[in-house]
Backbone atoms as SQL, in Angstrom:
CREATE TABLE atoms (id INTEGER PRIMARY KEY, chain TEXT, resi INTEGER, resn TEXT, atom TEXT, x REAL, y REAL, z REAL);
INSERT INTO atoms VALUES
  (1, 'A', 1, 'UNK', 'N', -195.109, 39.982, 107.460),
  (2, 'A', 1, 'UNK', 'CA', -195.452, 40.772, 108.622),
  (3, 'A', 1, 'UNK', 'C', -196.693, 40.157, 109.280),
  (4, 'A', 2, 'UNK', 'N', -196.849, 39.999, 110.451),
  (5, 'A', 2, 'UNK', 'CA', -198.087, 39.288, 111.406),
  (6, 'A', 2, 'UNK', 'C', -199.137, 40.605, 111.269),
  (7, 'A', 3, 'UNK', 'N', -199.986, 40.317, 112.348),
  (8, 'A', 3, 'UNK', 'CA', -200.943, 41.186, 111.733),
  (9, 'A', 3, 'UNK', 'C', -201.310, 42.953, 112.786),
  (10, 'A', 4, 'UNK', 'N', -199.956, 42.135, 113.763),
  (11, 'A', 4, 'UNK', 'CA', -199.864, 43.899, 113.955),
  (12, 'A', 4, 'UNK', 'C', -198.648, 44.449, 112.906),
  (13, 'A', 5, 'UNK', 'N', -198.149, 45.969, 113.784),
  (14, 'A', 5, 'UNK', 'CA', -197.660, 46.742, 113.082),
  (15, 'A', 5, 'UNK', 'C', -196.070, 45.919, 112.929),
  (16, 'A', 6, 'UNK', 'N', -195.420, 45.019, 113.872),
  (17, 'A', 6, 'UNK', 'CA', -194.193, 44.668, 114.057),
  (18, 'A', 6, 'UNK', 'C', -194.070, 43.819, 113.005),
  (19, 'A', 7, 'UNK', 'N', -192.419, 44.401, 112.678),
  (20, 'A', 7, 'UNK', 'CA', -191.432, 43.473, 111.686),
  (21, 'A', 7, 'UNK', 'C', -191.125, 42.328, 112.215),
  (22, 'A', 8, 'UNK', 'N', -190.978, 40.961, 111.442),
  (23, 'A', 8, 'UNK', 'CA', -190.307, 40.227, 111.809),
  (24, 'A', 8, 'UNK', 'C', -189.199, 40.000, 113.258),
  (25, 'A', 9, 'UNK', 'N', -188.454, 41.291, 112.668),
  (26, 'A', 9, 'UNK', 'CA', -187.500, 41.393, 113.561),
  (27, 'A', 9, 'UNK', 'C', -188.137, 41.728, 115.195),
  (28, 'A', 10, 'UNK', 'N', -188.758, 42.562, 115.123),
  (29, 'A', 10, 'UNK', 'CA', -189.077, 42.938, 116.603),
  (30, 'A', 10, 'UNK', 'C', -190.150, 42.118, 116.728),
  (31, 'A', 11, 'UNK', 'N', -190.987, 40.777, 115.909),
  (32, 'A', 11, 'UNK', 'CA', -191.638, 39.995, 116.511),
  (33, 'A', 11, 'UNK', 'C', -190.305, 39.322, 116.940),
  (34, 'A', 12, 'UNK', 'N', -189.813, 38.858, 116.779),
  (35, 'A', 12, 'UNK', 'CA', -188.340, 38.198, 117.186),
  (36, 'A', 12, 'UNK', 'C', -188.046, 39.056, 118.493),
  (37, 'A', 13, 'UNK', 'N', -187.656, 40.210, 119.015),
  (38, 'A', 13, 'UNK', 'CA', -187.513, 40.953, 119.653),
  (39, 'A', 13, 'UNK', 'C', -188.366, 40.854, 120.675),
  (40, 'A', 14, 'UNK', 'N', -189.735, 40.714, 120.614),
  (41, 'A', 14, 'UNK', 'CA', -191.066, 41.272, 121.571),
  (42, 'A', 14, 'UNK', 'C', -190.573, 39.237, 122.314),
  (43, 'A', 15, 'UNK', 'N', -190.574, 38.179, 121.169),
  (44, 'A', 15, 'UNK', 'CA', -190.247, 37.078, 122.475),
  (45, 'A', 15, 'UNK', 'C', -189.262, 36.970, 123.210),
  (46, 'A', 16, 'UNK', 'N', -188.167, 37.718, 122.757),
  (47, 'A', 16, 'UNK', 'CA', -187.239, 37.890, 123.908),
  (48, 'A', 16, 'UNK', 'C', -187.192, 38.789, 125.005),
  (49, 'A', 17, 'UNK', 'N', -187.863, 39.725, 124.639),
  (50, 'A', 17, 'UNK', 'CA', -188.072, 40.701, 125.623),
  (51, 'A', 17, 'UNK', 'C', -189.387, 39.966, 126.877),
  (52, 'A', 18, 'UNK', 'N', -190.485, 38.950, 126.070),
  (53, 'A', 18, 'UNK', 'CA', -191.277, 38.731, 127.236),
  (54, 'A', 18, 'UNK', 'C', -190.194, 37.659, 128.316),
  (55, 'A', 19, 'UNK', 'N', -189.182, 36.763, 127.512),
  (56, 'A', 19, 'UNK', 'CA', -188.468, 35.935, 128.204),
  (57, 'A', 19, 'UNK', 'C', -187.754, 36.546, 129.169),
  (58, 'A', 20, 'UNK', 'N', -187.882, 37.361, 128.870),
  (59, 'A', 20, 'UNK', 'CA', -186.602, 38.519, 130.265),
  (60, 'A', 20, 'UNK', 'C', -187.285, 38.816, 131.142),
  (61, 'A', 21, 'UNK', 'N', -188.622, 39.819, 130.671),
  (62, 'A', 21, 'UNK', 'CA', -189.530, 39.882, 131.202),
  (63, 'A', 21, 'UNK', 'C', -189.378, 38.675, 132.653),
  (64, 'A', 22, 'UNK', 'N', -189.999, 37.920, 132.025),
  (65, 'A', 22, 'UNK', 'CA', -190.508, 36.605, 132.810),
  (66, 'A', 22, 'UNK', 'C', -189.244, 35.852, 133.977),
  (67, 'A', 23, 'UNK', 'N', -188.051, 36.440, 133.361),
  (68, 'A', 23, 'UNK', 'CA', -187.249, 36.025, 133.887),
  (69, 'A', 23, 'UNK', 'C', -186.886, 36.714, 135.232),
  (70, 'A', 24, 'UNK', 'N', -187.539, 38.128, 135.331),
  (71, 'A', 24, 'UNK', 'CA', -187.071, 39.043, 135.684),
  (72, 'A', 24, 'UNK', 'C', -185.474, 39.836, 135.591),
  (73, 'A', 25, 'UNK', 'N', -185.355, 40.437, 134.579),
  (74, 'A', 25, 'UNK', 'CA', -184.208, 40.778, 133.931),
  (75, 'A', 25, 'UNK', 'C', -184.647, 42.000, 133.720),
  (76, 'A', 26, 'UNK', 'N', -185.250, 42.975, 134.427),
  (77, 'A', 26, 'UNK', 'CA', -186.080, 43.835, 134.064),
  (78, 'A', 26, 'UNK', 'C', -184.864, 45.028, 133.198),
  (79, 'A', 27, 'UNK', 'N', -184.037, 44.979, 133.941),
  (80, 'A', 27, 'UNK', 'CA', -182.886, 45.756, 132.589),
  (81, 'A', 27, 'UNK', 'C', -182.687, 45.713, 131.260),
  (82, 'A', 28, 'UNK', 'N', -182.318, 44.150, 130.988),
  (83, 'A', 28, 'UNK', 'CA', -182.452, 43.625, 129.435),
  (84, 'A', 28, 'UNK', 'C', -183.683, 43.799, 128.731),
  (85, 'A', 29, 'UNK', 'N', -184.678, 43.020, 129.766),
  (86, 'A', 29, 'UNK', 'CA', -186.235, 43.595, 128.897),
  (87, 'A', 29, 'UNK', 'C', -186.662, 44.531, 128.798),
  (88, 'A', 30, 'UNK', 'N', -186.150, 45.622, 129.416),
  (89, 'A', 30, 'UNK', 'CA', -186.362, 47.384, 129.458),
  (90, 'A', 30, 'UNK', 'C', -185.554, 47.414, 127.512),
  (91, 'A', 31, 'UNK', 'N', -184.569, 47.298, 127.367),
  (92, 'A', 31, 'UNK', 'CA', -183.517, 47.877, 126.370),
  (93, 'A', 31, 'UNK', 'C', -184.030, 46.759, 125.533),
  (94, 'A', 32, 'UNK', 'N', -184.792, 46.074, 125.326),
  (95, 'A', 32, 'UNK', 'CA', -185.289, 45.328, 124.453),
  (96, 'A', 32, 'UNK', 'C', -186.831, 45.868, 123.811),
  (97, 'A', 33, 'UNK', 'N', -187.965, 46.078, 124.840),
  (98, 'A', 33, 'UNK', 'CA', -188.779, 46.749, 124.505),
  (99, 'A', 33, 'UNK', 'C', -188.935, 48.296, 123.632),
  (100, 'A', 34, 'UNK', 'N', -187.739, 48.990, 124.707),
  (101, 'A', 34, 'UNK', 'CA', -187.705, 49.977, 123.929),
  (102, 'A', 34, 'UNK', 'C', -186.904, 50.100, 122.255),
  (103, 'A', 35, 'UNK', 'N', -186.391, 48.850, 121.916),
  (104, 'A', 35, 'UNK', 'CA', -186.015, 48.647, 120.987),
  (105, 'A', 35, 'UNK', 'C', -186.887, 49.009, 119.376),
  (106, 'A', 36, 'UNK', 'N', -188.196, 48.156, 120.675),
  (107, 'A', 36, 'UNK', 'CA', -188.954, 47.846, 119.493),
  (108, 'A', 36, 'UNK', 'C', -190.038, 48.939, 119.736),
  (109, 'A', 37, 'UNK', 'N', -190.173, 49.772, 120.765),
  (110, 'A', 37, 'UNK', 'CA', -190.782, 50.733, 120.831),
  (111, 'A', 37, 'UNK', 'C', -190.488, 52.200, 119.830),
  (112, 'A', 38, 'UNK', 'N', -188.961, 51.704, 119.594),
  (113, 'A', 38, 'UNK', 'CA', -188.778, 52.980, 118.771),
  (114, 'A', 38, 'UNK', 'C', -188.935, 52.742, 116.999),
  (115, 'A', 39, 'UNK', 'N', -189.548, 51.597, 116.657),
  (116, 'A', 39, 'UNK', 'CA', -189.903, 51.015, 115.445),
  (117, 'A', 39, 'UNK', 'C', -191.152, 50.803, 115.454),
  (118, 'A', 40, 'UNK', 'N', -192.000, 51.604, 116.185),
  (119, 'A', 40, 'UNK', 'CA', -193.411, 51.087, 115.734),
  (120, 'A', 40, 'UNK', 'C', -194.176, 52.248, 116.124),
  (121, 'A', 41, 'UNK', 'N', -195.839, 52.545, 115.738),
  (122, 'A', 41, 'UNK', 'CA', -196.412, 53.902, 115.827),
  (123, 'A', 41, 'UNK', 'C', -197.390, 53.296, 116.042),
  (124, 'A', 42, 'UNK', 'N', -198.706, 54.004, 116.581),
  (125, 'A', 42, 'UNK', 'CA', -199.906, 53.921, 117.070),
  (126, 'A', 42, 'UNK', 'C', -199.939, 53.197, 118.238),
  (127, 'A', 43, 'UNK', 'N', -201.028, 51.818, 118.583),
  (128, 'A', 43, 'UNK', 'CA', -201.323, 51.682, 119.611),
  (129, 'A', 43, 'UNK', 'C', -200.494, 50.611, 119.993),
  (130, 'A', 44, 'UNK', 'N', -199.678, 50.026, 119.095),
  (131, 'A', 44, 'UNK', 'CA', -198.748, 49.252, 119.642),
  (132, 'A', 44, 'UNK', 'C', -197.460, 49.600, 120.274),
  (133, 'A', 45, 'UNK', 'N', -197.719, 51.236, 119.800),
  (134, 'A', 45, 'UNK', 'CA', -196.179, 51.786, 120.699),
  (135, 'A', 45, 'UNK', 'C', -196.771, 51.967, 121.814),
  (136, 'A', 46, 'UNK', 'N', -198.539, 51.971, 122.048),
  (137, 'A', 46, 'UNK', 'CA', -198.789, 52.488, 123.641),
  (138, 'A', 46, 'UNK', 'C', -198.538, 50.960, 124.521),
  (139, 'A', 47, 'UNK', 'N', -198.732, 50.022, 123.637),
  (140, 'A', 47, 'UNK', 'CA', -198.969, 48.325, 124.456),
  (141, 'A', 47, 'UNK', 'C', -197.328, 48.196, 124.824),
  (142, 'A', 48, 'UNK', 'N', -196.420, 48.479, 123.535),
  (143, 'A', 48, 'UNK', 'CA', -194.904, 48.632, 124.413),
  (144, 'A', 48, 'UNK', 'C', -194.655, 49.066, 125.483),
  (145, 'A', 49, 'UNK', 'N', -194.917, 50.660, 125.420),
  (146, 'A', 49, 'UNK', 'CA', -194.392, 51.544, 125.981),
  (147, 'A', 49, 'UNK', 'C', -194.640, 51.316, 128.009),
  (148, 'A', 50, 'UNK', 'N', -196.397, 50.844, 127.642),
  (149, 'A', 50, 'UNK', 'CA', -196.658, 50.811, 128.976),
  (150, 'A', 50, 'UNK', 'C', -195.827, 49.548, 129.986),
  (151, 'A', 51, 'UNK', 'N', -195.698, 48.320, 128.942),
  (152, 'A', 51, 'UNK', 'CA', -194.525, 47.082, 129.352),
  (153, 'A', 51, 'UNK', 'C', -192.965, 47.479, 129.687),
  (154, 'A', 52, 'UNK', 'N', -192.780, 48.675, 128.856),
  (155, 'A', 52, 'UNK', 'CA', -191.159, 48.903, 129.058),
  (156, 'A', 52, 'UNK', 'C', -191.389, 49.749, 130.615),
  (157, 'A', 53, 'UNK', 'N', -192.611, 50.276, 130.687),
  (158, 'A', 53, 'UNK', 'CA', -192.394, 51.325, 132.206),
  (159, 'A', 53, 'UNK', 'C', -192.657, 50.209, 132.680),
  (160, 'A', 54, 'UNK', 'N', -193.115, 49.283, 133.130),
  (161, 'A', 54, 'UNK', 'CA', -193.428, 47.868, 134.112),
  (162, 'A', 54, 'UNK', 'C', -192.073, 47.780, 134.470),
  (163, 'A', 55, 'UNK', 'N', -191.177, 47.282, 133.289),
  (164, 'A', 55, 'UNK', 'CA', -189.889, 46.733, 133.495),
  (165, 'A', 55, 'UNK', 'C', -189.136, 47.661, 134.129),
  (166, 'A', 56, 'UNK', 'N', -189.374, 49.202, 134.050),
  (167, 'A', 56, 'UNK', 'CA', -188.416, 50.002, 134.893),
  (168, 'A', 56, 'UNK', 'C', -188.510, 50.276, 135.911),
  (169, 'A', 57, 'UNK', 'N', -190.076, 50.105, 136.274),
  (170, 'A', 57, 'UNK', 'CA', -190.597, 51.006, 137.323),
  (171, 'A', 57, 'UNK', 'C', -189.934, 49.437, 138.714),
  (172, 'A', 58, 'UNK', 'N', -189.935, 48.101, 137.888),
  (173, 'A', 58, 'UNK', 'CA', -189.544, 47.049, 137.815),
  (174, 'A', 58, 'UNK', 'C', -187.686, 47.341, 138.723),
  (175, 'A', 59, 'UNK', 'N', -187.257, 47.906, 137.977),
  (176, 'A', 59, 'UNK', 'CA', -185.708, 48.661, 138.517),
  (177, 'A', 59, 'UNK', 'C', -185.956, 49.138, 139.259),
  (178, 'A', 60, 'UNK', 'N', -186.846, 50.059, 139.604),
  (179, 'A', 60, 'UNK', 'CA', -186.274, 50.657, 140.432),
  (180, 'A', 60, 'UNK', 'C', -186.598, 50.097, 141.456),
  (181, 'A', 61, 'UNK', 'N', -187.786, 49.290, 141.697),
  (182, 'A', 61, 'UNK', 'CA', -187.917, 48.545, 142.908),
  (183, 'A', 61, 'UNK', 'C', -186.648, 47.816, 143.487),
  (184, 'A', 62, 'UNK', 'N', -185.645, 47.030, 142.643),
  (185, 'A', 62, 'UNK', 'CA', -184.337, 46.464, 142.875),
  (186, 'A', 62, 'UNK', 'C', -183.467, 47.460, 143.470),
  (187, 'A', 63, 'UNK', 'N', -183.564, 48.775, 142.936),
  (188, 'A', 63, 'UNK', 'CA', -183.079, 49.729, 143.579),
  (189, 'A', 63, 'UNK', 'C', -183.230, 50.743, 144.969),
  (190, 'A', 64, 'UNK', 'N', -184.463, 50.013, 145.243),
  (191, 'A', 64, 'UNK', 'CA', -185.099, 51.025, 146.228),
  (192, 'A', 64, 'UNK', 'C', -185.700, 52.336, 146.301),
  (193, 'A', 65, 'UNK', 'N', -186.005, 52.242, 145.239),
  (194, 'A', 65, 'UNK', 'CA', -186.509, 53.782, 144.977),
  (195, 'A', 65, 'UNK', 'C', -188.177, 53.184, 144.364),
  (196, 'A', 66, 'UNK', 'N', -188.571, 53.287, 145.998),
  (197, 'A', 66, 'UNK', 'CA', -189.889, 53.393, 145.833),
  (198, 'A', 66, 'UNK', 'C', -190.395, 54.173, 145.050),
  (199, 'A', 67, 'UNK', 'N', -190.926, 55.586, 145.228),
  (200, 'A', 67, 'UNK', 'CA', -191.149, 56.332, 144.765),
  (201, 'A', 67, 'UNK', 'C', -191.272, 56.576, 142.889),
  (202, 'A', 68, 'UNK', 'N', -189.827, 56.609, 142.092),
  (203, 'A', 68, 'UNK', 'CA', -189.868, 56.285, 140.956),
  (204, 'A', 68, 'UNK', 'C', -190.834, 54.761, 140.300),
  (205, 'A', 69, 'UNK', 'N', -190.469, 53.488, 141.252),
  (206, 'A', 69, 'UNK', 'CA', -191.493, 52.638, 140.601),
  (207, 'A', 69, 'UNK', 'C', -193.195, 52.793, 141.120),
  (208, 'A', 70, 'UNK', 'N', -193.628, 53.600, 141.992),
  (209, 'A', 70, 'UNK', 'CA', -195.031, 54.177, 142.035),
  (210, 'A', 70, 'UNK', 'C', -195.300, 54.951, 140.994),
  (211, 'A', 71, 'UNK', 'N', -194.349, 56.123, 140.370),
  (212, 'A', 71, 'UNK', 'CA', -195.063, 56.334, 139.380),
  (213, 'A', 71, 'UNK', 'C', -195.053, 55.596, 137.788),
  (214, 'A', 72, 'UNK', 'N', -193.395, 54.949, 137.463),
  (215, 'A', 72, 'UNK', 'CA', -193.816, 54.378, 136.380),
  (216, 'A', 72, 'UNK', 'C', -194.773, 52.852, 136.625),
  (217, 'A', 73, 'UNK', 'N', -195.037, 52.477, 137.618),
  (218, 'A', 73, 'UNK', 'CA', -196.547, 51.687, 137.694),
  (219, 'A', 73, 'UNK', 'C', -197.763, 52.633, 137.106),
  (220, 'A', 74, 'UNK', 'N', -197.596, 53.548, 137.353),
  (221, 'A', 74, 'UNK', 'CA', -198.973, 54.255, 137.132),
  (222, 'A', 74, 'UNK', 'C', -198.851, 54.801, 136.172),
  (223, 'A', 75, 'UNK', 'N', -197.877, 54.754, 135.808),
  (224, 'A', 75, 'UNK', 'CA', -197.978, 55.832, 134.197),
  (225, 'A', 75, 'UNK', 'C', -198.335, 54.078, 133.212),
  (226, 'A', 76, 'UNK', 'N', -197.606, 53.000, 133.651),
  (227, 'A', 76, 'UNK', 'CA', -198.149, 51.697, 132.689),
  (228, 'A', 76, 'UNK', 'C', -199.089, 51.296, 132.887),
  (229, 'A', 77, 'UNK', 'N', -199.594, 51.398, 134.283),
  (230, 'A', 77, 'UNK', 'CA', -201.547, 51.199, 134.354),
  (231, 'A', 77, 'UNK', 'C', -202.095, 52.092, 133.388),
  (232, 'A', 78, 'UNK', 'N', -202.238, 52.964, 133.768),
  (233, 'A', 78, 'UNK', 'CA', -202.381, 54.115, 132.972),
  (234, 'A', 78, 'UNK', 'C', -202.508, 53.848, 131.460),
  (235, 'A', 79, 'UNK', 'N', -202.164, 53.240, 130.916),
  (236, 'A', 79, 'UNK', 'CA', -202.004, 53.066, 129.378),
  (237, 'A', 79, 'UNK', 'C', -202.439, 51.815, 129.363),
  (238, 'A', 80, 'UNK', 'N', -202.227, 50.685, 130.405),
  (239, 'A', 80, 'UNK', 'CA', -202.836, 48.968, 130.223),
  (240, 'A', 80, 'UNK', 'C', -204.423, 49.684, 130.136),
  (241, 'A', 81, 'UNK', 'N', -204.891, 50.687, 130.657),
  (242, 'A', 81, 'UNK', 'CA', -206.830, 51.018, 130.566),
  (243, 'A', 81, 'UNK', 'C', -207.029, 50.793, 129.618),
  (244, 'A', 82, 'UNK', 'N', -206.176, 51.584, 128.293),
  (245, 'A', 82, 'UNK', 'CA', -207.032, 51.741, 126.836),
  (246, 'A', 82, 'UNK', 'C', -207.666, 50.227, 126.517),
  (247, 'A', 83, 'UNK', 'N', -208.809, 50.340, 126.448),
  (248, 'A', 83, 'UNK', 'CA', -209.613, 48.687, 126.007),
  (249, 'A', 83, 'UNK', 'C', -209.396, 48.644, 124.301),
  (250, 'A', 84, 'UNK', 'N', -208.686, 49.466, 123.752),
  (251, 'A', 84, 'UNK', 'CA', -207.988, 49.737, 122.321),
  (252, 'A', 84, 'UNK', 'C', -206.897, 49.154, 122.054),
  (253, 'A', 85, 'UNK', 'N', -206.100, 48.501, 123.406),
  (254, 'A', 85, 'UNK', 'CA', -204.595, 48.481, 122.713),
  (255, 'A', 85, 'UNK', 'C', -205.166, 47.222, 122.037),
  (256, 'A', 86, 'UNK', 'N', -203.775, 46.649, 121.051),
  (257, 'A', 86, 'UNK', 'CA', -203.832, 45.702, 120.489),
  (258, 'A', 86, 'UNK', 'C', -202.976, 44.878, 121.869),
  (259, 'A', 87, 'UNK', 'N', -203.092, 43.403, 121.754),
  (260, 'A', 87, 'UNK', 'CA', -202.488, 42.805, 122.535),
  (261, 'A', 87, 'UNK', 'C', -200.905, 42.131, 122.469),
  (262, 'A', 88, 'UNK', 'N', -200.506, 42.154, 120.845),
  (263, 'A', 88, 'UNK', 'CA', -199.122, 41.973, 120.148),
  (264, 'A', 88, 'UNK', 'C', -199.203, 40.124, 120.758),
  (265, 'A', 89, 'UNK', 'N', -200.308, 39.600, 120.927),
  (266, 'A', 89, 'UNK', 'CA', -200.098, 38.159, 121.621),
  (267, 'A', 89, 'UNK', 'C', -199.866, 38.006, 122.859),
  (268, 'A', 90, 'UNK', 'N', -199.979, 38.878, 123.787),
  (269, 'A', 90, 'UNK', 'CA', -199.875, 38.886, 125.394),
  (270, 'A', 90, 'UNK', 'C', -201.290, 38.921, 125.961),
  (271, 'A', 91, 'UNK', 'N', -201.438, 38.589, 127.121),
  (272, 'A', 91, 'UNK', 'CA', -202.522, 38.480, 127.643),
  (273, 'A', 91, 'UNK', 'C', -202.613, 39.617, 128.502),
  (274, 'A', 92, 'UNK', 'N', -202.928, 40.829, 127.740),
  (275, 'A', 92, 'UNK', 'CA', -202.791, 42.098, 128.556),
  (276, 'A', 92, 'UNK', 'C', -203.862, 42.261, 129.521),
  (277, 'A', 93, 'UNK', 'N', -204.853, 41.657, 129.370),
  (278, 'A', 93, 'UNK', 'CA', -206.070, 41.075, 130.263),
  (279, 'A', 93, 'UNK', 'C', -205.655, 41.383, 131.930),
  (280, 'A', 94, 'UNK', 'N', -205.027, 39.964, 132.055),
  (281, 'A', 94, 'UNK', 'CA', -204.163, 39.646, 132.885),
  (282, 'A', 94, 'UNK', 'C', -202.976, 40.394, 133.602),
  (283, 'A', 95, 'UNK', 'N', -202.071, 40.515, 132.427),
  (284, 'A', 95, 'UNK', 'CA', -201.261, 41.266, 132.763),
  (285, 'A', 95, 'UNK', 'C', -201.292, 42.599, 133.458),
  (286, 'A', 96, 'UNK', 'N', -202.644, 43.474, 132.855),
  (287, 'A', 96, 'UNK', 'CA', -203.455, 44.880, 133.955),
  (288, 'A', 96, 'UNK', 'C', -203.931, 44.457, 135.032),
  (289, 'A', 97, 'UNK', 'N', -204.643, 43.347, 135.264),
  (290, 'A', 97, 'UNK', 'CA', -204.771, 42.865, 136.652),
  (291, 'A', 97, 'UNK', 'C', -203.362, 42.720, 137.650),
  (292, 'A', 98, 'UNK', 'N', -202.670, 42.073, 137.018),
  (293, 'A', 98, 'UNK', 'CA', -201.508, 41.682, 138.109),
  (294, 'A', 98, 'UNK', 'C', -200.344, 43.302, 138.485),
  (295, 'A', 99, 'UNK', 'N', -200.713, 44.485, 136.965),
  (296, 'A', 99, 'UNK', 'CA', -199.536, 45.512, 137.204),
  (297, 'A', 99, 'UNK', 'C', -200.782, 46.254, 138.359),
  (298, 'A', 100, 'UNK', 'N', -201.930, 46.243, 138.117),
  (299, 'A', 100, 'UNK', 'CA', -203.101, 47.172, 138.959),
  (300, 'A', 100, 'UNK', 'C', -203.128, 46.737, 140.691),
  (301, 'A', 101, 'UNK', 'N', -202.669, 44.849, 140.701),
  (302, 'A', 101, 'UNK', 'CA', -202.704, 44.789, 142.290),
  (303, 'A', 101, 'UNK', 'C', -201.413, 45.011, 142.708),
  (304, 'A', 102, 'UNK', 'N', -200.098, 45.147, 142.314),
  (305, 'A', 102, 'UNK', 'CA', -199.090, 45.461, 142.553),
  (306, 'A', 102, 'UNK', 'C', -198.641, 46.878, 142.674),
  (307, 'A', 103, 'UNK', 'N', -199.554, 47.805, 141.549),
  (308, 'A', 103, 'UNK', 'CA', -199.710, 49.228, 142.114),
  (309, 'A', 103, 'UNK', 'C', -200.073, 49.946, 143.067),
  (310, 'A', 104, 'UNK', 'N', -201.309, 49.016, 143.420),
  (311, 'A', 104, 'UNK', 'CA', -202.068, 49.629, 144.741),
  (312, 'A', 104, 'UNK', 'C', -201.256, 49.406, 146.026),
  (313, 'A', 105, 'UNK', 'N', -200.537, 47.874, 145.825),
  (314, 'A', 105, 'UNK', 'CA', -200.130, 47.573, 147.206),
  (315, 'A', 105, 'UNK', 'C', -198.997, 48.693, 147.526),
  (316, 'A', 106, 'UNK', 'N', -198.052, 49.228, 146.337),
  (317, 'A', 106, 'UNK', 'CA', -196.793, 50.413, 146.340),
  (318, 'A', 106, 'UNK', 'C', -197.819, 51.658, 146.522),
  (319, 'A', 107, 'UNK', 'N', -199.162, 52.090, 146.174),
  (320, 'A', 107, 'UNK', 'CA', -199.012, 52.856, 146.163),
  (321, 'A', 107, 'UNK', 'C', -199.813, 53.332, 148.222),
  (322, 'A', 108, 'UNK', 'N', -200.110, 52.191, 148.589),
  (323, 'A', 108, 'UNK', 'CA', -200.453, 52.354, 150.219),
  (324, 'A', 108, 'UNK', 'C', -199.945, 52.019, 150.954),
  (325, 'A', 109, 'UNK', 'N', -198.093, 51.959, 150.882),
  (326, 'A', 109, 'UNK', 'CA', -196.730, 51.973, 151.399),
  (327, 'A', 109, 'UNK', 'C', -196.885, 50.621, 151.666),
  (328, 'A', 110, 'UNK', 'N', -196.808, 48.924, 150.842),
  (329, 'A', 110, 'UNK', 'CA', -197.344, 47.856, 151.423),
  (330, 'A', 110, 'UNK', 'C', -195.919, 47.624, 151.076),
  (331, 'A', 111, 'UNK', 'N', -195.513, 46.457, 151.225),
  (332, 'A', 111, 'UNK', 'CA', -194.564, 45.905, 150.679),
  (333, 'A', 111, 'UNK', 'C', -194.446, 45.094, 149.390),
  (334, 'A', 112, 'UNK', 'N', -193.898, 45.305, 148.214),
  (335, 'A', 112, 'UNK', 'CA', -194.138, 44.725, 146.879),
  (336, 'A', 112, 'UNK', 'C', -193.480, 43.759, 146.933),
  (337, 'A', 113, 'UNK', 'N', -192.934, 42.604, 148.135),
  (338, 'A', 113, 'UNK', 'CA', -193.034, 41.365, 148.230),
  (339, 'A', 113, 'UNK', 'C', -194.565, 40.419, 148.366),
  (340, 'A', 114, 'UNK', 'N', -195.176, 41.692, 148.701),
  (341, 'A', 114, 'UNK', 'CA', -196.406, 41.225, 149.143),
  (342, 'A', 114, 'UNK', 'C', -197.477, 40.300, 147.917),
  (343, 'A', 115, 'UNK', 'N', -196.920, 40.684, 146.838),
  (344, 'A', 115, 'UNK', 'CA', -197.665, 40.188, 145.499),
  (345, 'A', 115, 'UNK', 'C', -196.368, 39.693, 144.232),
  (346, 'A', 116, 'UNK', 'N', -196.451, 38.946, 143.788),
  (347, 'A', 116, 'UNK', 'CA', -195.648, 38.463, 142.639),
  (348, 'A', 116, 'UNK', 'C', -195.553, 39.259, 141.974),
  (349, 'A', 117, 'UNK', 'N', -194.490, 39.249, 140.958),
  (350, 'A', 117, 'UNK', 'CA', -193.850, 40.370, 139.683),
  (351, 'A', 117, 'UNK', 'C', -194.907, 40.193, 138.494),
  (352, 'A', 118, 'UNK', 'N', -195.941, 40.914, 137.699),
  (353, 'A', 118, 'UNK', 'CA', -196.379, 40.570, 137.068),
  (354, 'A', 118, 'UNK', 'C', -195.645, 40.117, 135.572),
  (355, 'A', 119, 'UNK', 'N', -196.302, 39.080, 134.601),
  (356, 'A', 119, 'UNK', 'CA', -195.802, 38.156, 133.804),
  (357, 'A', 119, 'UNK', 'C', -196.489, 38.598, 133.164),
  (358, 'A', 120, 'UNK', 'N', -195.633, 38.350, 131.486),
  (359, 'A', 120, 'UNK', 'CA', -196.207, 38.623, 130.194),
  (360, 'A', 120, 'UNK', 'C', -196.361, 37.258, 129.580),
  (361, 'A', 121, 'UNK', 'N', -198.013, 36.622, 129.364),
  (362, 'A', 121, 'UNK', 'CA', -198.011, 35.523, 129.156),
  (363, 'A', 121, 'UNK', 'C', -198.601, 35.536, 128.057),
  (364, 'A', 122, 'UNK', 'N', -197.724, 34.740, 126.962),
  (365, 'A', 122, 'UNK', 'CA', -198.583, 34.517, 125.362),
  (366, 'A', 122, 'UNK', 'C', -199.644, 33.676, 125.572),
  (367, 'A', 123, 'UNK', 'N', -200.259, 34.494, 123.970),
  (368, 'A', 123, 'UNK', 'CA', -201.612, 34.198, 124.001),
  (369, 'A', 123, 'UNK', 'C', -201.516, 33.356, 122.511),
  (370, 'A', 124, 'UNK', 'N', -202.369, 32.848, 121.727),
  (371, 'A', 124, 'UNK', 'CA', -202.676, 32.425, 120.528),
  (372, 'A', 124, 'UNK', 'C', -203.076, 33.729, 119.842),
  (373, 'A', 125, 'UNK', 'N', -202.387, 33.952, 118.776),
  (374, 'A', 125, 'UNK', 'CA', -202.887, 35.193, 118.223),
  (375, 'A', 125, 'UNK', 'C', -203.916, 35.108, 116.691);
């Protein structure tokens, strides 16, 4: 076991899910995260949890439903704050910067072409 809470398996899991991620596949990496969201407790289910709302809130933008991805942006900002999470090897740093300027621009009716999809980029752990 590494030295967070994740098994093997969902370390296996968490790199495929950032590859989707990254790919923008925000569907697959939604049903991947929460995979591993439902196998793990404490603050690494909050470092999931807030990535799996990225990826949906992620949908719904494809879908047009503004509205739903304003709030799951803000419910995953919202949780990127804790200066507690563990990072599971992502550069959550970063990654709250890029979900925080992409929130603001949805949430003052901008256009979320206006800023890139934020990326889950490994770190050295």
């Amino acid at each position: 076991m590494n030295k967070y809470q994740l098994s093997l398996e969902d370390e296996s899991k968490l790199i495929k899910g950032i590859e989707l991620f990254n790919r923008k596949e925000w569907y697959l990496a939604h049903d991947i995260f929460e995979e591993i969201w439902h196998n793990i407790y404490g603050l690494e289910r909050v470092t999931v949890q807030a990535i799996l709302q990225i990826a949906v809130a992620e949908v719904h933008l494809e879908n047009g439903n503004i509205s739903g991805a304003v709030i799951l942006y803000g419910e995953g900002f919202g949780r990127l704050k804790n200066d507690r999470l563990p990072n599971l090897g992502i550069d959550i740093e970063k990654f709250s910067i890029d979900v925080e300027k992409r929130f603001k621009i949805l949430q003052l009716g901008g256009s979320f072409n206006e800023i890139k999809s934020p990326q889950l980029i490994k770190i050295a752990s």
